[in-house]
N, C-alpha and C positions, 0 to 999 in steps of 0.2 A: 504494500500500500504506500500510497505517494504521499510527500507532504506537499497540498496544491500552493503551496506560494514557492516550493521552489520547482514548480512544474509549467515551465515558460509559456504553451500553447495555452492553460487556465487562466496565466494574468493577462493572456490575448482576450479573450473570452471577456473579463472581465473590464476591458479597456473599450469592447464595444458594449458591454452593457452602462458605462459610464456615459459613452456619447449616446446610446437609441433612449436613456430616461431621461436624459436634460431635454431629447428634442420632444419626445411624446409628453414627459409634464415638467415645464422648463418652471414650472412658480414654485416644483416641488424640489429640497436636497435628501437625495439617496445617501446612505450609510451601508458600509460594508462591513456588519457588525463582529460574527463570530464563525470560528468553523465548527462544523457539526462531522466528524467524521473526515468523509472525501467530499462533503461537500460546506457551499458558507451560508451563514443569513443574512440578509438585508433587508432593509428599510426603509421607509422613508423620515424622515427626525421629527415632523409633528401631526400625519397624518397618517392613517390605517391602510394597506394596500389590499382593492376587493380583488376579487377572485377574476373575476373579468378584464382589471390592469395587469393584474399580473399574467393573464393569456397574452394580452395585449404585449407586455414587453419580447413574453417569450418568442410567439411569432416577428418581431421586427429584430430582436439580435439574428435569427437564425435568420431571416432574410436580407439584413446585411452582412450574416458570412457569406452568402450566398453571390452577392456581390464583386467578391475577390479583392474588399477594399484596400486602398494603399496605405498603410501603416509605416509612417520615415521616423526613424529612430535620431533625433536633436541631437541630445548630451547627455554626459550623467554630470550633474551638479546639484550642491546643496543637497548632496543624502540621497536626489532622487535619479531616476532614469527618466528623460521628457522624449514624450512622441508627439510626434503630428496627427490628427488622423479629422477627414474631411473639415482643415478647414480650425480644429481647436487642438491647442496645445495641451495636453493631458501630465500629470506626474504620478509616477510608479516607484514603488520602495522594489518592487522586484522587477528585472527584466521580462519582456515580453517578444513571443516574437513577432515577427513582422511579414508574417504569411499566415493567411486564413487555414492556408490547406495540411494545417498539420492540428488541426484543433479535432480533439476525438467527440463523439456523442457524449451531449449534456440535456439535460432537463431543467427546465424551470417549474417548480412545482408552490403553487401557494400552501404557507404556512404562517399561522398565528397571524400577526398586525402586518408581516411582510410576504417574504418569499424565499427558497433556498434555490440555490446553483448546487444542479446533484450532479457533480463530475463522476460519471460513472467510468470502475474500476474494470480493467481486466477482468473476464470470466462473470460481471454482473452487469452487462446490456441489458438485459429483458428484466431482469430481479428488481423492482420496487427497494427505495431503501426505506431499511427502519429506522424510523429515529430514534434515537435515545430519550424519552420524554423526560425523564429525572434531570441529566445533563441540560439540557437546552432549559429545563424551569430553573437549575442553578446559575446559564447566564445570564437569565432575563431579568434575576433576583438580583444580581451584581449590577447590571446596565441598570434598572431602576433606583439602587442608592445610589449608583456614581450622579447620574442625572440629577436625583433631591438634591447632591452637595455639589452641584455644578462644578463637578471632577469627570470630564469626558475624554477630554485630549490630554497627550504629553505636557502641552503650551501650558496647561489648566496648573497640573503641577509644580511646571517650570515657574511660573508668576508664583505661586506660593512662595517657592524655595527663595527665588529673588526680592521677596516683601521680607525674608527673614522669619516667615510663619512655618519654617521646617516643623517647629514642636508639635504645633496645632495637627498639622498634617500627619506625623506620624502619631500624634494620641488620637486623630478618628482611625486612620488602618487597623490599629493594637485594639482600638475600642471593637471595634467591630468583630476583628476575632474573636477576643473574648468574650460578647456578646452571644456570637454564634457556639462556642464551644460549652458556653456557661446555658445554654439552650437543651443543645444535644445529653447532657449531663443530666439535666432535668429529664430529658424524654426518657433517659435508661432508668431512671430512679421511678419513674411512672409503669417501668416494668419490673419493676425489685423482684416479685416472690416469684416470677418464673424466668426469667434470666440467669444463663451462669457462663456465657461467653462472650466479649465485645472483642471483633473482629477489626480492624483496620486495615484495608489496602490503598494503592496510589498508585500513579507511576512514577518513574526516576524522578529523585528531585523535587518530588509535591511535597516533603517537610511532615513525611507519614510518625518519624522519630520525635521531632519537639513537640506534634500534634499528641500522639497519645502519652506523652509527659505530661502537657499542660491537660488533657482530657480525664489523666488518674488524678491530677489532684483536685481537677473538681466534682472527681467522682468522691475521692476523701472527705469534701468538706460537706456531702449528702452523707456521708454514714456508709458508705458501700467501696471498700476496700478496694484495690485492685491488685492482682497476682497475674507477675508476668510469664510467657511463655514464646520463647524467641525460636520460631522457625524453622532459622538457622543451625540451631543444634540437631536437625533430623537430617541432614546433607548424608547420603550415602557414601561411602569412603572414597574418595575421589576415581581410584583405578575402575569402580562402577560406575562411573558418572555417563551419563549417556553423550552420545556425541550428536553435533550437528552436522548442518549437509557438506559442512566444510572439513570434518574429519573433529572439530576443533571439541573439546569439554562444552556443555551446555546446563551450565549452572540456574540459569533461570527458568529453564523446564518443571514442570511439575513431579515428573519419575527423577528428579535427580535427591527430591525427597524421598524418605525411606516412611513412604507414605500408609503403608498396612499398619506398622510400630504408632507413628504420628496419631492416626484414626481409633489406635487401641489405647493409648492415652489420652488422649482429649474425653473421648469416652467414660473413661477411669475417673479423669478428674472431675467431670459432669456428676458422674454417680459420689461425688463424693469421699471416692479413693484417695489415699495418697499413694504417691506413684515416683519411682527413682527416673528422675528425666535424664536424658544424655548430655555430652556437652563435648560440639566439635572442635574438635584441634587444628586449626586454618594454618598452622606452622608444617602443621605432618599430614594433613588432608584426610585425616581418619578421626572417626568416635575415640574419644580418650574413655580410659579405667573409669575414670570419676565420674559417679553421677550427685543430679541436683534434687533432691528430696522435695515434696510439691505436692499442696494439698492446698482445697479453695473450701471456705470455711460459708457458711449461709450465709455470714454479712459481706461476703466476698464475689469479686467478678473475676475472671480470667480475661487476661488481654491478650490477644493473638495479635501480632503486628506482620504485615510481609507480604510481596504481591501476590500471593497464592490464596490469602487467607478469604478470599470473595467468593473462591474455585468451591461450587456444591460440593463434589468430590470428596472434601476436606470431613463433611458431615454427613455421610448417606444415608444413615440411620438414628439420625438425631431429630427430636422435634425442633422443626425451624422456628417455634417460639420463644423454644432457650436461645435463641443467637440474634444477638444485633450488632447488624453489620453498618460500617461507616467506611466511606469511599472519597478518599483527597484527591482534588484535584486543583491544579495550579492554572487556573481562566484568568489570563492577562487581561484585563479587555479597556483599558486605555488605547485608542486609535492616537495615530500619528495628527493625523485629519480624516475627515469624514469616509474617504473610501479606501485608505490606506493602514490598516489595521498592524496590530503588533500581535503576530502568532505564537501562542503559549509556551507551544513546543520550544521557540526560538530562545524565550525566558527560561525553562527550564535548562536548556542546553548549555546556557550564561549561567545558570545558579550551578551545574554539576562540572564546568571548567573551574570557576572559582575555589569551588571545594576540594575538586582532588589536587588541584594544582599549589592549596595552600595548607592543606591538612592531611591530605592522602597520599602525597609523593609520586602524584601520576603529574607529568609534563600535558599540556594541552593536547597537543598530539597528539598522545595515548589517548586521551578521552574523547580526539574527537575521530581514532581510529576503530572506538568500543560504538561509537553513538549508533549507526545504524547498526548493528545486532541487538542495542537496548532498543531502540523503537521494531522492531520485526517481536522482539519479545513483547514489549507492551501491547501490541496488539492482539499476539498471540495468547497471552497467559495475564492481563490487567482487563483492557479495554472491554471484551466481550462479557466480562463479569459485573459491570459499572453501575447494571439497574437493578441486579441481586441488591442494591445496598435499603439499611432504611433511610440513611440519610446522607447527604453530600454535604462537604467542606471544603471551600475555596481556599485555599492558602495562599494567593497573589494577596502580596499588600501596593496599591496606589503611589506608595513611593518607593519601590524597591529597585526600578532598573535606573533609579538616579542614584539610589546609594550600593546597585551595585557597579554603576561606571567606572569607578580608580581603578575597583579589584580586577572587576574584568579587562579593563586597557591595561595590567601589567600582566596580565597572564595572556593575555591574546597575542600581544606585539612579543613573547616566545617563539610564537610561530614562524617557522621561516617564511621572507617574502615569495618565495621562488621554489616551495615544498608543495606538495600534496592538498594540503588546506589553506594555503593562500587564500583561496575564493571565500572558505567560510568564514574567515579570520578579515578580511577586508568587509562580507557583507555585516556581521555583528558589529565590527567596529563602527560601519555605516551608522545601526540601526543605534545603536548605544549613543550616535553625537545627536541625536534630538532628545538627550534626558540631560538635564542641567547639574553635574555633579554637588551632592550633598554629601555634610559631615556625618560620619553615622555614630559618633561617640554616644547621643543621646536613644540610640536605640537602645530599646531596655533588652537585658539579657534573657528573656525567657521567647524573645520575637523567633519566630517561627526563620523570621533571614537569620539569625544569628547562627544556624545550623550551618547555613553556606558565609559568611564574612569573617565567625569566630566568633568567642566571647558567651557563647550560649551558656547557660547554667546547668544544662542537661549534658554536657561533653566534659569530657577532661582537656 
């Protein structure tokens, strides 16, 4: 699966739906809000789009590719790439190309106040997609407070940061997490006497670690303990680790857990048991001698943390009303400007150079030579499990990619100019100089960034 903003014929696509909605409703401005999968949403910024406009749009892009129109590639300047196309000068964060005839079948389909662009994937032409309904209610939930606090664009932040209102702005981000977590805390407490699992998964980088820190201690301060149970310690001894198509170890698979043991424990501790948990040895890649002693007491919850922990699999024989499941996910949704959006993925990818590069001892490089087998795995073994959850957690704060800009411009400009990532170490660098760098001293230590900057109170 593609990421469509670095899939050049989609920003074409997208460059004539910019020009066929200014001509068909020029009083109106489109928004290119979020991506939903392989495909994005948009909008229009103060009016609802009917079923019948959005027919409307879809027949006029598709009959202007039909056209063969001339798309002249200007410049790249100020951050963006500028085209020509009949006549208006357009700006692009991402390259597009400059021929119709390489653009594959897409859909324009209405949804909610707007409409999605369903880039269809290889192997799903004729398949209807599904959407994610949970996901898509958690950006609408985000784009509705950015909106209340007229924080929509990068610019929005920037002017904060330059009035010297950094504090303000970072006590609503913190507020609001812990608003939201001090919520979800309450929902599990509203299930006390039949709950005895709380689940957390994410993908790479969503801050699944300082979430269910900050999550157990407000499960502590309801009276309901929490007893950890890390994943990780069921890794089958590495010489069994399944391989990929590459030949390579495939540690994110689900069989690379020693998942019948995992399934007979969780069990154990459900009923009550106490049970000798294992504890992997990442030095020697095998289960050590020692085990960890581990009982969950009635005023007690088990915490499962890990991207599998979403996976049915995990509990085939459990009542699903013992288990509440929470699923992190990192929805950037600050736009550049109105049709130039900032892809999550792209923040995430920022927030996991910074961290390995200043606490993990991996070079940028290295991480950005792992990225694509982390997103094939995210899809594979995170994503398709995202609406199992009961409830969703945004861990994007509003001002993070201005106070992650130092970190990430010293770990990016690592990169050799003239290596292998040049391209994605030049596009971040692009994307990171429309964020006004901020001090992040004043970030308080339990902030879910401090996972990726440092300084967290949950880390040694």
């Amino acid at each position: 699966m593609s990421d469509t903003h670095l899939v050049q014929s989609r920003q074409t696509v997208k460059l004539g739906l910019i020009l066929v909605t200014g001509q068909l409703f020029p009083e109106e401005s489109l928004k290119i809000a979020y991506s939903i999968q392989e495909a994005e949403f948009c909008r229009f910024t103060e009016t609802p789009i009917s079923v019948r406009e959005v027919r409307q749009i879809d027949r006029r892009l598709k009959e202007w590719i039909q056209t063969d129109p001339a798309i002249e590639f200007l410049k790249q300047e100020g951050g963006y790439y500028h085209y020509r196309v009949a006549g208006s000068e357009i700006k692009m964060i991402y390259p597009c190309e400059t021929s119709v005839k390489k653009i594959d079948p897409f859909d324009i389909i209405p949804y909610g106040d707007g409409f999605i662009i369903d880039f269809k994937e290889p192997g799903r032409a004729d398949a209807p997609l599904v959407l994610p309904e949970k996901l898509s209610f958690t950006y609408d939930k985000t784009q509705k407070w950015l909106k209340n606090i007229k924080l929509e664009m990068l610019r929005d932040v920037n002017s904060y940061i330059a009035s010297g209102a950094t504090l303000k702005l970072i006590g609503m981000a913190e507020a609001l997490h812990e608003k939201e977590i001090s919520n979800i805390a309450d929902m599990i407490l509203q299930r006390k006497k039949i709950l005895r699992v709380l689940l957390v998964s994410g993908a790479s980088s969503s801050g699944k670690t300082s979430f269910s820190q900050r999550l157990s201690i407000q499960l502590s301060v309801n009276g309901f303990n929490p007893v950890t149970l890390s994943m990780d310690d069921y890794f089958v001894n590495r010489e069994n680790t399944p391989l990929d198509a590459e030949g390579k170890p495939d540690f994110d698979c689900v069989e690379a857990l020693d998942l019948p043991f995992l399934q007979q424990q969780l069990s154990d501790l459900i009923d009550g048991k106490t049970v000798e948990t294992p504890i992997f040895d990442f030095i020697t890649g095998n289960r050590s001698q020692k085990t960890r002693k581990l009982h969950v007491g009635q005023d007690e919850i088990l915490v499962v943390e890990g991207i599998h922990a979403l996976n049915p699999d995990l509990f085939p024989n459990i009542n699903r009303n013992m288990l509440f499941k929470v699923y992190l996910t990192a929805l950037f949704e600050l736009n550049i400007d109105l049709i130039n959006r900032v892809p999550s993925s792209e923040v995430r990818m920022i927030r996991r150079i910074v961290r390995d590069d200043r606490y993990r001892g991996a070079h940028p490089e290295a991480t950005l030579k792992q990225w694509d087998n982390v997103r094939a795995g995210e899809y594979k073994n995170v994503f398709k499990f995202q609406e199992e959850a009961d409830v969703m957690f945004n861990s994007s704060l509003l001002y993070e990619m201005n106070a992650l800009r130092p970190y990430a411009e010293e770990s990016l400009n690592k990169i050799e100019d003239d290596g292998p990532y040049a391209g994605t170490k030049e596009r971040l660098l692009r994307m990171i100089s429309f964020c006004e760098p901020m001090d992040t001293a004043k970030v308080p230590f339990n902030s879910i960034l401090r996972e990726f900057i440092g300084g967290s109170i949950y880390f040694d």
